[in-house]
Phi, psi and omega in degrees: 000136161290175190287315190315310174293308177313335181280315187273343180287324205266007172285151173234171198302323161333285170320343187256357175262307157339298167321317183298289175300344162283346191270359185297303181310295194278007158315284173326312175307293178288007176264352173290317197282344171302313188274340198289313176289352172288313208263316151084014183286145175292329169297336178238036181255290195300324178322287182343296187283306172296000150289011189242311182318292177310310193289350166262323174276337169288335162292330195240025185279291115036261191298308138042257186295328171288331205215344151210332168204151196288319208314282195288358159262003192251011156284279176300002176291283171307355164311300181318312213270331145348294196304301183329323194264321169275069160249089188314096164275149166255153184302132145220036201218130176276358193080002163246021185257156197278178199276015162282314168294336184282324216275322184283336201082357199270091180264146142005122131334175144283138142348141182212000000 
């Protein structure tokens, strides 16, 4: 037997919840990097750029939960997505768009 099947036997559901929050980090990233290219606002220009950070400490977050111990890693995990979240945005969304386009990103172009 490989190391590989020995590794997959001793996971517990925890790890799939790890998984789970990484790809939620990298969602959040790209629906930041989605509306920056609509919008061209500077509050998700910086979202953006600190989404590629967050998204690597959530990634090696991951590997963590896999390889040594779950607690801490689904600890940096929610740091990341924590981090994520207090990055100061400008509003572009008026609230009267469904909550699928806001969830999607799909903001107002810019003006040209």
């Amino acid at each position: 037997m490989g190391a590989g099947i020995l590794i997959t036997l001793a996971m517990s559901y925890l790890v799939y919840v790890a998984g789970f929050g990484v790809a939620v980090t990298y969602f959040l990233w790209l629906r930041d990097a989605r509306i920056l290219v609509r919008t061209g606002l500077p509050g998700y220009r910086k979202a953006a750029y600190h989404g590629v950070l967050y998204a690597s400490l959530a990634l090696v977050a991951l590997n963590v939960a896999l390889i040594w111990d779950e607690i801490v890693g689904l600890g940096l995990i929610l740091l990341a997505l924590y981090l994520q979240g207090r990055e100061k945005r400008e509003k572009v969304f008026s609230g009267t768009e469904p909550a699928l386009d806001r969830l999607l990103g799909k903001a107002p172009p810019k003006e040209r």
